[in-house]
C-alpha positions in Angstrom: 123.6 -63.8 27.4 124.4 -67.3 26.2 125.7 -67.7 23.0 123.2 -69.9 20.5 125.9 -71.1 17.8 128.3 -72.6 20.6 128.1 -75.6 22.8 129.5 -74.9 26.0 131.3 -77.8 27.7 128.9 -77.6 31.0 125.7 -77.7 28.3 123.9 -80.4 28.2 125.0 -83.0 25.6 122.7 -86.0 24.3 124.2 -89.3 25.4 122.5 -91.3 22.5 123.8 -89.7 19.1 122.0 -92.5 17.2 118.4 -91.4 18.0 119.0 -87.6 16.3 118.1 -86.7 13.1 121.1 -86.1 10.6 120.5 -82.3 11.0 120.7 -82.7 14.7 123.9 -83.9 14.4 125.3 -81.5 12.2 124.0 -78.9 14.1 125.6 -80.0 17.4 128.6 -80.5 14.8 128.7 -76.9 13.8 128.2 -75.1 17.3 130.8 -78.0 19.0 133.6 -76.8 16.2 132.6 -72.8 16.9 133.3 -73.4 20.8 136.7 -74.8 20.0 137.7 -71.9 17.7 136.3 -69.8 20.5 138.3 -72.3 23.4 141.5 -71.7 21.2 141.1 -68.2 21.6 140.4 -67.7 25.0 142.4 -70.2 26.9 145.2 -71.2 23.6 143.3 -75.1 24.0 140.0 -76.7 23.8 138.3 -78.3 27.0 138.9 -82.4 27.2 135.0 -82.3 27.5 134.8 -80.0 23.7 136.9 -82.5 22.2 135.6 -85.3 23.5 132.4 -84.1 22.1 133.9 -83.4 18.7 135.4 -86.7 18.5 132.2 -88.4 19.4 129.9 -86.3 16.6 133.2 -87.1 14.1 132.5 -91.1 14.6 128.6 -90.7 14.3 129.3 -88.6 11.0 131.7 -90.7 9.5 129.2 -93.8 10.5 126.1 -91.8 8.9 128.3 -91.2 5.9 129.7 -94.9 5.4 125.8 -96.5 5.8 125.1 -93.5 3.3 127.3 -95.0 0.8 126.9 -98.5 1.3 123.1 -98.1 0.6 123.8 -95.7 -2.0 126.1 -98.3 -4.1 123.2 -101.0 -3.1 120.3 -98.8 -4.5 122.9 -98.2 -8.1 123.9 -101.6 -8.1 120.0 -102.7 -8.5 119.8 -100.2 -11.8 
């Protein structure tokens, strides 16, 4: 039985992060972190494919959060 809450390194992964909705991204986030905590221990590592993944949805986070912000002090800065 696959496992819903983990994204295997041979699932299929979208190549275009910018098109998803922000709870897409977490989503992938969350099941990408549980199959490194599972990776870690079952083989003592995560794949190079897992962590590229998680590196990948870190920089699309961080870039959601920092246009987040920007607009956000834009938005108070008109009050």
């Amino acid at each position: 039985m696959k496992d819903k809450t983990r994204l295997a390194p041979e699932d299929p992964f979208p190549k275009d992060l910018d098109s998803l909705a922000d709870g897409e991204v977490e989503v992938l986030n969350s099941k990408v972190h549980r199959q490194i905590d599972e990776e870690y221990v079952e083989e003592g590592q995560p794949d190079p494919e897992t962590e590229f993944r998680k590196e990948e949805l870190d920089e699309e986070l961080d870039e959601r959060d920092d246009e987040d912000n920007s607009s956000g002090e834009k938005d108070s800065a008109a009050h």
